[in-house]
C-alpha positions as semicolon CSV with decimal commas, in nm:
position;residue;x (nm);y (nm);z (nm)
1;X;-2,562;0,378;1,843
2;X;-2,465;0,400;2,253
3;X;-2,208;0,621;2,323
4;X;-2,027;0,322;2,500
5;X;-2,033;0,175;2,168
6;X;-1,805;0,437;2,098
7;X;-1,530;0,400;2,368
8;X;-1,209;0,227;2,201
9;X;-1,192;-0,070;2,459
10;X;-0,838;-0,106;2,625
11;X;-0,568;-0,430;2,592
12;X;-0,715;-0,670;2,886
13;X;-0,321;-0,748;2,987
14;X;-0,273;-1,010;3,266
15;X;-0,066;-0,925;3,580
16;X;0,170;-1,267;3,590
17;X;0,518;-1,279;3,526
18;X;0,568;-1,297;3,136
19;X;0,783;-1,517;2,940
20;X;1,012;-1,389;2,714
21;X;1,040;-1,517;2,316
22;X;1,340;-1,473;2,085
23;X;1,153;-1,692;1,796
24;X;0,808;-1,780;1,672
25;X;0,694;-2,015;1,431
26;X;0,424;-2,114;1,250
27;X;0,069;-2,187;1,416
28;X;0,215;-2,080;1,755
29;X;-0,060;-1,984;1,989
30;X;0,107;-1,767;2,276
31;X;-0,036;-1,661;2,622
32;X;0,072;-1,402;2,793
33;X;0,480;-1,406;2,672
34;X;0,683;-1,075;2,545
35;X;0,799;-1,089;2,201
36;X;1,173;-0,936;2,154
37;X;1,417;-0,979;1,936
38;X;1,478;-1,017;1,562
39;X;1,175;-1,133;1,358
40;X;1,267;-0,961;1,019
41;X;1,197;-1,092;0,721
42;X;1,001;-1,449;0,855
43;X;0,687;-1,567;0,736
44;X;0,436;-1,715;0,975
45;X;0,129;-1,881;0,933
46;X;-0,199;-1,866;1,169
47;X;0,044;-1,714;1,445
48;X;-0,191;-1,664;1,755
49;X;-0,071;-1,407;1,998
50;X;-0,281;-1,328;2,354
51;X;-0,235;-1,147;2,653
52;X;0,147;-1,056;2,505
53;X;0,350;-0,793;2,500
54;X;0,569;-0,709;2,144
55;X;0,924;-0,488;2,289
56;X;1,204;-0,339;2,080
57;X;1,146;-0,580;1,816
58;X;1,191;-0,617;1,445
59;X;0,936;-0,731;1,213
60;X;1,090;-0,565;0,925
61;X;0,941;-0,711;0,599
62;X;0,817;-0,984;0,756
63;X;0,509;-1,190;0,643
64;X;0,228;-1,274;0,884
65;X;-0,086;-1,490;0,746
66;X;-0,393;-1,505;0,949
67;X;-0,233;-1,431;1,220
68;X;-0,461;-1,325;1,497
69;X;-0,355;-1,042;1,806
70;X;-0,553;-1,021;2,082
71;X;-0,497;-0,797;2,397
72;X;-0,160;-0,697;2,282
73;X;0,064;-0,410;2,366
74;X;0,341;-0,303;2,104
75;X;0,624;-0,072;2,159
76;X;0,959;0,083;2,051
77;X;0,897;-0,214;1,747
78;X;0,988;-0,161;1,382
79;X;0,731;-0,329;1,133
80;X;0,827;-0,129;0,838
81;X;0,765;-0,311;0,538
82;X;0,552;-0,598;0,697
83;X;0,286;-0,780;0,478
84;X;-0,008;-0,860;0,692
85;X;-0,205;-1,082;0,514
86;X;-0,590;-1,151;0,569
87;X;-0,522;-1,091;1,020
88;X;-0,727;-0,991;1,277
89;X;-0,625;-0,733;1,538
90;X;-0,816;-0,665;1,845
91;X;-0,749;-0,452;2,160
92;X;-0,409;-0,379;2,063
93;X;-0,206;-0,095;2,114
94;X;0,097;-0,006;1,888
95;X;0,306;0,283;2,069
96;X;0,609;0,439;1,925
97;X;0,663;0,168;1,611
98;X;0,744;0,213;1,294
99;X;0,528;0,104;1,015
100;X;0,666;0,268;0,711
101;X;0,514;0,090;0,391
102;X;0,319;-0,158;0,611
103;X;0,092;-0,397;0,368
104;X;-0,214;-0,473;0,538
105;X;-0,487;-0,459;0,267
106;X;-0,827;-0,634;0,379
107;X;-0,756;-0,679;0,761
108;X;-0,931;-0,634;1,012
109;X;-0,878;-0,391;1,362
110;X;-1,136;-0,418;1,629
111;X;-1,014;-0,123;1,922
112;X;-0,673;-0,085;1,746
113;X;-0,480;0,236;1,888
114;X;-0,197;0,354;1,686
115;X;-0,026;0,616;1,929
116;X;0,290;0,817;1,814
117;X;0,391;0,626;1,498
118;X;0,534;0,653;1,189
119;X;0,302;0,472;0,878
120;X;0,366;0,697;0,635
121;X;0,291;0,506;0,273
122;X;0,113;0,243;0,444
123;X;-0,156;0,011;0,268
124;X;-0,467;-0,013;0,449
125;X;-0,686;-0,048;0,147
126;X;-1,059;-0,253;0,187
127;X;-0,933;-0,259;0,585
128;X;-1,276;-0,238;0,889
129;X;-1,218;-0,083;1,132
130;X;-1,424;-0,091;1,454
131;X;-1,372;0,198;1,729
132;X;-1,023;0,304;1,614
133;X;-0,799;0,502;1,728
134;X;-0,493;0,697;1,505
135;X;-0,326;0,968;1,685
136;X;-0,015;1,183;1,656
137;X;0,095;0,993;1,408
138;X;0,290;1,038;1,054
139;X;0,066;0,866;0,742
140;X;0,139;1,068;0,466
141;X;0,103;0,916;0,128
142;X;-0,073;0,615;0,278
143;X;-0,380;0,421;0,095
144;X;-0,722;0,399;0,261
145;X;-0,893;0,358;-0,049
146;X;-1,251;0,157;0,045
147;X;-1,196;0,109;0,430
148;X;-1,434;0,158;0,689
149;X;-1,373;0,365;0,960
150;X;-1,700;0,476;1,084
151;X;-1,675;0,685;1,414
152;X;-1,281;0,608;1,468
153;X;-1,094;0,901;1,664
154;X;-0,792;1,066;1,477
155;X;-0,618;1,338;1,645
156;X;-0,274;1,523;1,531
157;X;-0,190;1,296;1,263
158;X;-0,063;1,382;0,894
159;X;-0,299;1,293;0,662
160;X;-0,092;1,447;0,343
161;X;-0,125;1,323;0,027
162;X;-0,393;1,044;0,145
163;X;-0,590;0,838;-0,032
164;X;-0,976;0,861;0,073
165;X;-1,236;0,725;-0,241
166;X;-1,505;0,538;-0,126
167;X;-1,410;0,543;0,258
168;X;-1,662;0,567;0,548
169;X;-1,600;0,802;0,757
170;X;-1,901;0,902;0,937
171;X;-1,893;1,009;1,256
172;X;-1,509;0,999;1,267
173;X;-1,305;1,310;1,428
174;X;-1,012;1,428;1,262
175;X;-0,916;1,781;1,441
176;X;-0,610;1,846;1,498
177;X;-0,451;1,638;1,192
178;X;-0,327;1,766;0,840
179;X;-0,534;1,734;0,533
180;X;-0,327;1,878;0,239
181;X;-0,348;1,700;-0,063
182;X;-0,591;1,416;0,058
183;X;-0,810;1,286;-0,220
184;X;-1,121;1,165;-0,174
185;X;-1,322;1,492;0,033
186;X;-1,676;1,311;-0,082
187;X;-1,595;1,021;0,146
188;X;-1,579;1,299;0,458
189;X;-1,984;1,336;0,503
190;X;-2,050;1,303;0,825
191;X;-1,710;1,343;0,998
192;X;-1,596;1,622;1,227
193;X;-1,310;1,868;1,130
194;X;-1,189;2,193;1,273
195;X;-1,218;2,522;1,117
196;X;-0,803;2,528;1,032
197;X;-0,901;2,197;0,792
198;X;-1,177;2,377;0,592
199;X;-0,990;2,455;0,280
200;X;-0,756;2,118;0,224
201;X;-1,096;1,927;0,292
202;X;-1,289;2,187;0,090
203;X;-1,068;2,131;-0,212
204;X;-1,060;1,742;-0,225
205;X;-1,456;1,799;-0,237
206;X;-1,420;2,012;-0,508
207;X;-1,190;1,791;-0,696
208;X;-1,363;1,466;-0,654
209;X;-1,703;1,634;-0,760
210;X;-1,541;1,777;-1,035
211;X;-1,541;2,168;-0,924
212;X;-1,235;2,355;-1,122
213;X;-1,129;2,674;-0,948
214;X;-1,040;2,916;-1,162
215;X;-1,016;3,309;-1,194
216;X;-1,127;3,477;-1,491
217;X;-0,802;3,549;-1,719
């Protein structure tokens, strides 16, 4: 694999004046428009979004169905609770959201950056990930059980309590971030850590191949 193959590649956000959305519905296809407002608790359906910028808004337990973000930059935006539901992401940048319980099992992030958030207890179960970014960020307790995050970039985020099994990781950095309590340490071949992470990572080996610690009584 190229190293450019590596490099997370950036929102491609047009330079004309925007125009600004208080609703959405269903099968909307948007170019280049800012999203603002209150959105909680809606359900749309194949909602295409391009070019647009998400500001201050509120998706709060909202439902989203194949909905489809392209070139997107997301801010200041509360999704806590959201239920993403079989969506594709890519080039998007969430910066300081909340996604606190976030449901978005099986999707799909292509140069996703999540940059100073809060996903703690998230779902990102059977997600791919392609060239991702997660960094200083809060996602303790969340689920990663069976995603693929080969070669993503994850600095100063908390990792407590995560769940790991059958992830790839490979080639993925993850210095800087906490590791207590993660399960899953065989799904960590291949990845870089640094040397304050060798014991929490050392022990979730242990535990999921099996190794008891114990001292002599």
């Amino acid at each position: 694999m190229k190293r450019n193959d590596l490099v997370r590649r950036l929102p491609r956000l047009g330079e004309d004046e925007l125009t600004v959305l208080g609703s959405l519905s269903d099968e909307d296809d948007l170019l280049g428009a800012v999203a603002t407002g209150d959105f909680a608790g809606a359900d749309y359906e194949l909602l295409t979004l391009r070019e647009c910028r998400i500001a201050g808004a509120a998706f709060t337990g909202s439902r989203l169905v194949r909905a489809t973000l392209v070139d997107c930059l997301v801010t200041d935006s509360d999704w806590s609770g959201a239920l993403l539901e079989d969506c594709r992401l890519e080039r998007v940048e969430f910066k300081h959201c909340r996604l606190s319980g976030v449901q978005a099992q099986g999707c799909r992030f292509v140069d996703v950056a999540m940059l100073d958030c809060k996903i703690d207890e998230g779902n990102f179960r059977m997600t791919v990930w392609e060239r991702g970014e997660l960094r200083d960020s809060n996602l303790a307790d969340s689920d990663f059980y069976g995603a693929r995050l080969p070669a993503s970039r994850i600095h100063g985020c908390d990792f407590s309590n995560v769940e790991f099994s059958r992830c790839d990781l490979a080639g993925s950095h993850l210095q800087r971030s906490r590791l207590e309590g993660i399960r899953g340490g065989d799904s960590f071949r291949g990845v870089t850590i640094g040397s304050d992470q060798v014991l929490p990572t050392a022990l979730a080996l242990f535990a999921a191949v099996g190794i008891l610690v114990e001292d002599d009584e």
